[in-house]
C-alpha positions as CSV (number, residue, x, y, z in Angstrom):
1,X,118.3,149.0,108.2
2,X,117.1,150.1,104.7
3,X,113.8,151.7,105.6
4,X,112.6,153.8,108.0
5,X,114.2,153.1,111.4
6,X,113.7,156.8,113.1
7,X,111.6,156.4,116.6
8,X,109.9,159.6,118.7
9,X,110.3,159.6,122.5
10,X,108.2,162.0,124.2
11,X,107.8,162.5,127.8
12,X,108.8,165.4,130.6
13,X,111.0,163.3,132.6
14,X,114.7,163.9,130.9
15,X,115.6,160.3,132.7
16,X,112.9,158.5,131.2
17,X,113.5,159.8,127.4
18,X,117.6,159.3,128.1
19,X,116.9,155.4,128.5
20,X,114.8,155.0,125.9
21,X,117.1,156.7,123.8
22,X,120.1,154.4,124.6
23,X,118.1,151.2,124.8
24,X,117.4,151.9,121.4
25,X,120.2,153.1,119.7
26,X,121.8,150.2,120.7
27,X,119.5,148.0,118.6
28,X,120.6,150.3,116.0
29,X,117.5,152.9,115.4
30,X,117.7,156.3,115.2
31,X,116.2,158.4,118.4
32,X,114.4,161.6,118.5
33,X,113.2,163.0,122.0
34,X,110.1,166.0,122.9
35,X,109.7,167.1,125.7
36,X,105.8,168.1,125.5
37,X,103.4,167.2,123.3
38,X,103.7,170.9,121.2
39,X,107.5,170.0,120.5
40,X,106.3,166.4,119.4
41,X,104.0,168.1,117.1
42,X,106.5,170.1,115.7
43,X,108.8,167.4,115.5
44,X,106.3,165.0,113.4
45,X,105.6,167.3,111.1
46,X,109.3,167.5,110.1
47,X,110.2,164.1,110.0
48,X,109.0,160.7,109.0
49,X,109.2,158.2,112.0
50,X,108.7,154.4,112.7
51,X,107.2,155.0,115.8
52,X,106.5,157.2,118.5
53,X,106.2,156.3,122.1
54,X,104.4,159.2,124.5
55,X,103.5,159.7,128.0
56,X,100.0,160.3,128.8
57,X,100.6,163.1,131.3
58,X,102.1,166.1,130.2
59,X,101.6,169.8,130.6
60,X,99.8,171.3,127.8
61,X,99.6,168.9,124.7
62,X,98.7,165.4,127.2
63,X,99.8,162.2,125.3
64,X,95.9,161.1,123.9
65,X,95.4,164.7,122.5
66,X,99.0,163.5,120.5
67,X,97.8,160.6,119.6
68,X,94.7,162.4,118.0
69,X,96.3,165.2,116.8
70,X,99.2,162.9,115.3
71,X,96.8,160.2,113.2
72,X,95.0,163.4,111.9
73,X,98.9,164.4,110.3
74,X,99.4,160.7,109.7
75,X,96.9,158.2,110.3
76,X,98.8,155.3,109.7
77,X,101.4,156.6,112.7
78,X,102.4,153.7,115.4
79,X,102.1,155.4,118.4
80,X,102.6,153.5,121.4
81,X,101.0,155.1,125.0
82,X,102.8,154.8,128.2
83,X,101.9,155.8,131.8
84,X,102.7,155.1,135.2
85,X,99.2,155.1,135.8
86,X,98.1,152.4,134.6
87,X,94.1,152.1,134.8
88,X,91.0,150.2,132.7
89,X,89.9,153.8,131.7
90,X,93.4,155.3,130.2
91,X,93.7,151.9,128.4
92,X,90.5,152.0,126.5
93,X,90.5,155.7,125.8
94,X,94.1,155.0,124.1
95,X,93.3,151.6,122.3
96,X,89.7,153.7,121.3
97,X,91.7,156.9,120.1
98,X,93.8,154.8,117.4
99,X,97.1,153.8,119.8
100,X,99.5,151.0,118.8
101,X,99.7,149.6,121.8
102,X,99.7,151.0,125.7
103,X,102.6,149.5,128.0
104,X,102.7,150.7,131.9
105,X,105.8,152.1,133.5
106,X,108.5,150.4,134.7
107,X,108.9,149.4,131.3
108,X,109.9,145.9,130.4
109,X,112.4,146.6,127.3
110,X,111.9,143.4,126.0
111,X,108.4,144.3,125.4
112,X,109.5,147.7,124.2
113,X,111.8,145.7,121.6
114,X,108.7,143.4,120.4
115,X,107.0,146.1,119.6
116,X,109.7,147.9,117.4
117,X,110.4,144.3,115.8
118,X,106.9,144.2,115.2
119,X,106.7,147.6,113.7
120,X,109.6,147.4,112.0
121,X,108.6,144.0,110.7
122,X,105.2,145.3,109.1
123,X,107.4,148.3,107.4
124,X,109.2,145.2,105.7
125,X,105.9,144.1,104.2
126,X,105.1,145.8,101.3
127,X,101.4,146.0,99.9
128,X,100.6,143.6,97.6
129,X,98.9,144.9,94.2
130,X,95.2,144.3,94.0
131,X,93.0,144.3,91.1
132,X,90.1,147.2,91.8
133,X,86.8,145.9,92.6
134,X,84.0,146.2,89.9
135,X,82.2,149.4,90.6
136,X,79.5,148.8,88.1
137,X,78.7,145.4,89.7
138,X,75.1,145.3,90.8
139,X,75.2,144.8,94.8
140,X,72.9,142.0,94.6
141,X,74.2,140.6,91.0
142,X,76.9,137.5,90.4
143,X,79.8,140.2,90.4
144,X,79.0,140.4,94.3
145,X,79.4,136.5,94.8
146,X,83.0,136.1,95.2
147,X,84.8,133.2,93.6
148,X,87.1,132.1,90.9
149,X,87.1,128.4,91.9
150,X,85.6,125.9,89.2
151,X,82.7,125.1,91.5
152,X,81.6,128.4,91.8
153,X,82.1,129.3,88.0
154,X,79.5,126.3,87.8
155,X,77.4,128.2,90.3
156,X,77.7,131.6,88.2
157,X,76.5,129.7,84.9
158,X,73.2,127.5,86.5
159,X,72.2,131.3,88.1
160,X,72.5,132.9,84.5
161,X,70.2,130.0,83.3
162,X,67.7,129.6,86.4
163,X,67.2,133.4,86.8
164,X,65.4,133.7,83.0
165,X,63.6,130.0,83.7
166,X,60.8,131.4,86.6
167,X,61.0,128.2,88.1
168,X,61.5,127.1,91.9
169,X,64.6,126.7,93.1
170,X,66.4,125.1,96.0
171,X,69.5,126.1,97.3
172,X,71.5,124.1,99.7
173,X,74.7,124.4,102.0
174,X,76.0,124.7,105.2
175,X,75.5,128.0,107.2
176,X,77.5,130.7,106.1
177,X,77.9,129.6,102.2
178,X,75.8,132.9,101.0
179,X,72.8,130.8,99.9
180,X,70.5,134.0,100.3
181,X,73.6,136.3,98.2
182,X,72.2,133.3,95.1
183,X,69.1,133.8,95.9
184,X,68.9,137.8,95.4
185,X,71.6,137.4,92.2
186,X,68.3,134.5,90.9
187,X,66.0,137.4,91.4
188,X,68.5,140.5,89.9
189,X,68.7,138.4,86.8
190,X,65.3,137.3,86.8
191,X,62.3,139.3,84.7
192,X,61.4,140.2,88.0
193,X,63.9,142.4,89.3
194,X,61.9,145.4,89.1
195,X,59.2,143.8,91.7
196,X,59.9,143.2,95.4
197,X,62.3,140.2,96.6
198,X,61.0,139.5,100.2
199,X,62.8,137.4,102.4
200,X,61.3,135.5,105.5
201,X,63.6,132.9,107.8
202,X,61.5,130.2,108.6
203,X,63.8,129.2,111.3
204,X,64.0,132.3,113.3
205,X,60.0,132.9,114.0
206,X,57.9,131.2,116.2
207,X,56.1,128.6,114.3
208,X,52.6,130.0,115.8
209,X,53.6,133.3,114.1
210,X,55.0,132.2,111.2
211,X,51.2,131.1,109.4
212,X,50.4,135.2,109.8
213,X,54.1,135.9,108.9
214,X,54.0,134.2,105.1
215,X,49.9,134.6,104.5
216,X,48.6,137.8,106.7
217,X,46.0,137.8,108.9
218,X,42.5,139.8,108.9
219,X,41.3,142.0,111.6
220,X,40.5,139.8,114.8
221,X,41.3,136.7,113.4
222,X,43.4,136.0,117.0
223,X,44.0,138.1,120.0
224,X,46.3,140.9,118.8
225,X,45.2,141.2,115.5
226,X,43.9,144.7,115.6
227,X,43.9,145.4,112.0
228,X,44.7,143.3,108.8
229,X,47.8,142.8,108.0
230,X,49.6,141.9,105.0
231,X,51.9,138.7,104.0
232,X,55.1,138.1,102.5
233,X,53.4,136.4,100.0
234,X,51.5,138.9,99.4
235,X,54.0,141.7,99.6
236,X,55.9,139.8,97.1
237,X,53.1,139.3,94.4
238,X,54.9,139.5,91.0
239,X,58.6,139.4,92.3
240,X,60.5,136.9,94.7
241,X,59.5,135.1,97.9
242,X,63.0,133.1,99.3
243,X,62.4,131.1,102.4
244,X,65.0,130.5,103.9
245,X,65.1,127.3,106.2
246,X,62.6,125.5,105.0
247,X,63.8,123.0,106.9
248,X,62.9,124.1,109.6
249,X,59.0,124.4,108.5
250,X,56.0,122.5,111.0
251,X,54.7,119.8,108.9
252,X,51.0,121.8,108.4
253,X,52.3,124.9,107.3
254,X,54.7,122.7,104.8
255,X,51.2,121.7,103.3
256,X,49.6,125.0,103.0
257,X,53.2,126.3,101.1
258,X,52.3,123.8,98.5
259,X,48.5,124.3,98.2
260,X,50.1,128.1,97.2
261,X,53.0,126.8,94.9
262,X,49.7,124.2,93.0
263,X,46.7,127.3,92.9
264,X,48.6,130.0,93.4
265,X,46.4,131.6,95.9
266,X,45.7,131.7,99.8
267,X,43.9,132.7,102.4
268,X,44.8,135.0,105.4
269,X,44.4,133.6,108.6
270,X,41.0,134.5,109.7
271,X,39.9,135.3,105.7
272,X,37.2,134.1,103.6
273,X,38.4,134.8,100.3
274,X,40.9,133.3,98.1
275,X,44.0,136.2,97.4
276,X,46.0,135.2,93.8
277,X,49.2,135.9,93.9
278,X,52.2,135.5,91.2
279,X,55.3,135.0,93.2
280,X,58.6,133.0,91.9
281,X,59.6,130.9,95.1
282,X,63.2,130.2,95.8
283,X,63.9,128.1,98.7
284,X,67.3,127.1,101.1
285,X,68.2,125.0,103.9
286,X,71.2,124.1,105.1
287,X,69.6,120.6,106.6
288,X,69.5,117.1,104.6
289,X,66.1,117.3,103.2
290,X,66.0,113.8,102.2
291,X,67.1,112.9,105.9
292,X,64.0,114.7,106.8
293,X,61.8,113.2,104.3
294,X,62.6,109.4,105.3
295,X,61.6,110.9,109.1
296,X,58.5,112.2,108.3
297,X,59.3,115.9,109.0
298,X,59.8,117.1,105.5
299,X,57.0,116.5,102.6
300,X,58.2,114.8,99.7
301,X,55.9,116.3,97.6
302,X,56.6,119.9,98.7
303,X,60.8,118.9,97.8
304,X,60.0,117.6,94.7
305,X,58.1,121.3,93.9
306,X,60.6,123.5,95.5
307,X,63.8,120.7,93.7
308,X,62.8,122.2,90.9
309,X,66.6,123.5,90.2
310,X,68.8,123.0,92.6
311,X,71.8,124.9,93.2
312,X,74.3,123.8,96.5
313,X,76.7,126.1,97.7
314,X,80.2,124.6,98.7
315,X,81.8,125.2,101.9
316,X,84.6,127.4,101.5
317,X,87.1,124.6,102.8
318,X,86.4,123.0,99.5
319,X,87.3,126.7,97.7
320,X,90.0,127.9,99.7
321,X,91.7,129.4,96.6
322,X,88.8,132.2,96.5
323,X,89.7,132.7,100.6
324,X,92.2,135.7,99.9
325,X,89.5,136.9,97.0
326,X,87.0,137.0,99.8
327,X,88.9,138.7,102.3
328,X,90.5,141.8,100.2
329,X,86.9,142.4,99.1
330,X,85.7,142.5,102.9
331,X,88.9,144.8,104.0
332,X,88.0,146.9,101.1
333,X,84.5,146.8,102.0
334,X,84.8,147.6,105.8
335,X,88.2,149.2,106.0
336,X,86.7,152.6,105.6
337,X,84.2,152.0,108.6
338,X,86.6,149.9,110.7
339,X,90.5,150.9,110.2
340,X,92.6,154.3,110.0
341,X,94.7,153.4,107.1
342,X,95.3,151.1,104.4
343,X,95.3,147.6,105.6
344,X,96.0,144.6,104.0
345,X,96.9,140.9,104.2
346,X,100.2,140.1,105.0
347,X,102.1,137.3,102.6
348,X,101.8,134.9,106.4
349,X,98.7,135.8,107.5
350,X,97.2,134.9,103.7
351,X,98.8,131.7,104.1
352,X,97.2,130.8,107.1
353,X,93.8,132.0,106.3
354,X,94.5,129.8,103.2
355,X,95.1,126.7,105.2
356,X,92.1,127.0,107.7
357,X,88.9,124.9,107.8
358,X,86.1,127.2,108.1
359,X,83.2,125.6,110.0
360,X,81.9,129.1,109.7
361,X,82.2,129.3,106.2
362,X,82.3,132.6,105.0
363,X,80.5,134.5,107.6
364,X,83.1,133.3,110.2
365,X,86.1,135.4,107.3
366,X,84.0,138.4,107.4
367,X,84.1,138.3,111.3
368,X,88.2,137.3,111.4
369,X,88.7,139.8,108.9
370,X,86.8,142.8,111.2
371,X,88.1,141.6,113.8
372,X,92.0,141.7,112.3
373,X,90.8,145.7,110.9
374,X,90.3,146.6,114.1
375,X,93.3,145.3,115.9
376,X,95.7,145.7,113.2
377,X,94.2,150.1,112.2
378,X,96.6,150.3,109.3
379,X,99.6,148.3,107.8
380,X,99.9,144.4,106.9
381,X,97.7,142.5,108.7
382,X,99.7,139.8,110.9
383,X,99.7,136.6,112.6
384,X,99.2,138.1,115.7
385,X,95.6,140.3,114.7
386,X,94.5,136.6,113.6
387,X,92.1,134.7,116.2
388,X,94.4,131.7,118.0
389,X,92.5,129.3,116.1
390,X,93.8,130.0,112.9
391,X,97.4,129.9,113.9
392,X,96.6,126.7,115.7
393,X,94.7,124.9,113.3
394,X,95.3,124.4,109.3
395,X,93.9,121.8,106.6
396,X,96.3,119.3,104.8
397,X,97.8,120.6,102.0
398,X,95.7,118.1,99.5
399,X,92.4,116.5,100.5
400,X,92.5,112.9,101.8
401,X,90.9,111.7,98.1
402,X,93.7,113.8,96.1
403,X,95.8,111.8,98.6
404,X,94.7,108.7,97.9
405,X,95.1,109.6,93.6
406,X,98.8,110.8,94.8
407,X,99.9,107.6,96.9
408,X,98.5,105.4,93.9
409,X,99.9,107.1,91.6
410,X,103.7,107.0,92.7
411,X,102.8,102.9,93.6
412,X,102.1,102.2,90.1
413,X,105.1,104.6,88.9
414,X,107.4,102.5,91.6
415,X,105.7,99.3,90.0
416,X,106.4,100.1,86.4
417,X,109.8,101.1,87.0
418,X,110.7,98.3,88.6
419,X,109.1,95.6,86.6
420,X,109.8,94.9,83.0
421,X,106.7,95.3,81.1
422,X,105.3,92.5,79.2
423,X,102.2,91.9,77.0
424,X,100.9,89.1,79.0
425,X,101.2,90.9,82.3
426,X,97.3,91.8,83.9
427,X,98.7,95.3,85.9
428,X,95.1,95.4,86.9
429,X,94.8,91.8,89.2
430,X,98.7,92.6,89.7
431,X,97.8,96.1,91.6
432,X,94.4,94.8,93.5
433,X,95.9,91.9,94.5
434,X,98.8,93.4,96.5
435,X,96.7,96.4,97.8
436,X,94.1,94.2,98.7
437,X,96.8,92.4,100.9
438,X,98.2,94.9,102.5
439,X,94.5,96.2,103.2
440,X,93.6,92.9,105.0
441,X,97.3,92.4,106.7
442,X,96.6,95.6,108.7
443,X,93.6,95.5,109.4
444,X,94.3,92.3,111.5
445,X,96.8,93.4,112.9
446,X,94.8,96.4,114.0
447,X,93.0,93.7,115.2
448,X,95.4,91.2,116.7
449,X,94.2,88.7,114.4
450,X,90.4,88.7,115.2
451,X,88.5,87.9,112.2
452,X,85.0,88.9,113.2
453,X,86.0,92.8,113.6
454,X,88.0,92.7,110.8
455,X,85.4,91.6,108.5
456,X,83.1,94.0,110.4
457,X,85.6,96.5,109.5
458,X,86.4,95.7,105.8
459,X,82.1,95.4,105.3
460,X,82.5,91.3,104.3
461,X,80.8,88.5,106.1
462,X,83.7,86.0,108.7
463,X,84.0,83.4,105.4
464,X,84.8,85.6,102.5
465,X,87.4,86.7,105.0
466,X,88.7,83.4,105.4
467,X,88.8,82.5,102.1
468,X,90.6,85.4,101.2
469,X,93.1,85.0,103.7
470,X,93.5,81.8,102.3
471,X,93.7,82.8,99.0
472,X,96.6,85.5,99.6
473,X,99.1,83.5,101.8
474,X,98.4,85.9,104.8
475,X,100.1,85.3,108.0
476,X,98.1,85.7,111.2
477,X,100.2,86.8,114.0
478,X,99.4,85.6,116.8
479,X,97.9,87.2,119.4
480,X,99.8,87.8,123.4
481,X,98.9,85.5,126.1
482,X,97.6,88.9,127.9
483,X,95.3,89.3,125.4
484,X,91.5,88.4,126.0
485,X,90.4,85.3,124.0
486,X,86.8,86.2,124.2
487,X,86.5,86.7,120.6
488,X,88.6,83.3,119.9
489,X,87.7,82.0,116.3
């Protein structure tokens, strides 16, 4: 073993620390023993060790007062807790306290030996060189929007030319994508930036509040109202106003938005008199808008006023290349709060977070990545600190399109190679001919020759289907006397 292989065994029963001891050395690691948690001390700050595994109960020094005392010396330390005693409250306090793990007594060595592997495994993996994060990055300017991908290097460029414009814009995506993280970059860049950038979710208020929310409402203007009150329009005269689902906007306060966005000015619920207001609007939804629009619950005319510019966010399964970008910046980002030690991404867990679809975009890789600080404290991060769904579930390595481009690719490679190439030859009718037979050949045999579905299918009326069959020799099997002849042709 070429790296550190030395393990601590501490406990006050000689018995217990002489089994360890030759369990051990016989998978070829070196074996310390203490007999109390003061020689343990004393021991540890001599020597570098793998691991340590400690009793809880102990005269003097007990085996969590180690543990604390030990990730004070060395807080990246894998120190496993062990107890005969095996209650909720011992294995909380030890898991809370910074503990690699807590295993019960009798000991199962072939979980003792899973756990060495594992440590010894992580010691394998060394740190990968990073790049430091920008420290003169604004928090809210493009520098804080993660991404090297060409789609978001598109994004980067229409912010630096919307932010100077002052004009609406709309940004779209799925939930997750960090459409309010454009939205605050819009307004660092903007001539604004020194006035206020309110936010308001349009979803998450009750739409009978949400009137007084965005416009304000005076003194007794509804039971409640005990004094005026301000709106975020309001509050956001001469800066940034970013409603966020505005999709999810009643139909009558959709209208009032846009008397604001044509006069700028409003009234407060319950006022008389018109308030002006200069506000920059920004706008995002993570709904179809035009969906909405052809149902009635979205006006066009309000779209076409926010759709001034409009920016859409990609979900991060169509970036996964910036996925390990993302993720160092959130360990670096919450490793201070969350772990005891440096933590990063091991080369197999970076492949799998690589691979994965992300229906929660990137909030969901903020959460995994907590999530994998806490369970993993210091050291690689690993399969095994990774929720089950990752290991379970990855994308294909190309997307079905870049598929599609592959498999025609190496067909007319195959075809040229094959075929000696002559002037008069029309590749073109050559190629859509045969793939246009193959096409129709399996989708009736899909199914078992019946022409009306596979028309349906193929999105051509029963005769063109005919004709075509017709036209390119295709053979009809035949269907089995089993099979229903309710859709006979």
């Amino acid at each position: 073993m070429d790296k550190n292989n030395k393990i601590l065994i501490v406990d006050d029963e000689e018995n217990i620390r002489w089994v360890f001891k030759k369990a051990l050395e016989k998978k070829g690691f070196q074996v310390d023993t203490a007999v109390s948690g003061e020689d343990a001390l004393n021991k540890l700050t001599h020597n570098d060790y793998l691991m340590v595994f400690s009793d809880i109960f102990m005269d003097g020094i007990n085996g969590l007062d180690l543990l604390e005392r030990a990730k004070e010396k060395t807080p990246h330390i894998k120190l496993v807790v062990m107890t005969a005693q095996d209650t909720m409250n011992n294995t909380i306090e030890a898991m809370r306290r910074g503990a690699y793990d807590y295993i019960s007594k009798p000991f199962d060595f072939d979980q003792i030996y899973a756990l060495v592997d594992r440590a010894y495994g992580s010691q394998q993996i060394q740190e990968p060189e990073m790049e430091p994060e920008k420290s003169e990055a604004g928090e809210f300017s493009v520098d804080a929007i993660i991404g090297k991908s060409k789609n978001m290097q598109d994004i980067f460029k229409t912010i630096g030319k919307a932010a100077a414009a002052d004009l609406s814009v709309l940004i779209t995506g799925e939930s997750g994508t960090g459409k309010e993280m454009v939205a605050r970059a819009l307004h660092y860049y903007s001539s604004r930036n020194d006035q206020p950038f309110i936010c308001i979710n349009c979803a998450a208020i009750a739409r009978e509040l949400l009137e007084s929310e965005l416009f304000g409402h005076e003194k007794g203007a509804f039971t409640g109202a005990v004094e005026q009150k301000k709106g975020k329009f309001e509050l956001a005269d001469g800066g940034t106003l970013f409603l966020d689902e505005i999709g999810d906007m009643e139909l009558p306060l959709q209208a009032k938005i846009l008397r604001v966005l044509q006069d700028h000015q409003f009234y407060r619920v319950g006022g008389k008199d018109p308030i002006k207001v200069n506000v920059r609007i920004l706008a995002a939804t993570n709904q179809n808008l035009e969906e909405l629009m052809q149902g009635k619950r979205f006006r066009e005319d309000l779209y076409h006023r926010l759709n001034v510019i409009h920016i859409h966010m990609p979900p991060l399964r169509e970036r996964l290349e910036d996925v390990p970008l993302l993720a160092n910046h959130f360990l670096s980002r919450f490793s201070p709060r969350l772990a005891q030690g440096k933590v990063y991404l091991s080369p197999e867990a970076e492949r799998l977070i690589s691979q994965y679809s992300w229906r929660g975009n990137i909030r969901e890789l903020e959460n995994v990545i907590k999530r994998a600080l806490v369970l993993a404290l210091s050291g690689p991060i690993l399969p095994n600190h990774l929720p089950d769904q990752l290991l379970n579930e990855t994308l294909p390595s190309s997307p079905p399109n870049e598929q599609w481009e592959e498999k025609l690719q190496q067909l007319i490679g195959d075809y040229l190679a094959h075929n000696k190439w002559k002037e008069e030859d029309d590749l073109h009718d050559r190629l859509i001919q045969s793939m246009e037979k193959h096409l129709f050949e399996l989708l009736l045999n899909h199914y078992s020759g019946k022409q009306v579905p596979t028309a349906k299918a193929l999105g051509i009326n029963r005769n063109t289907l005919k004709r075509k069959i017709d036209a390119l020799k295709i053979q009809i099997k035949k269907k089995k006397p089993s099979e229903s002849d309710e859709d006979k042709e």
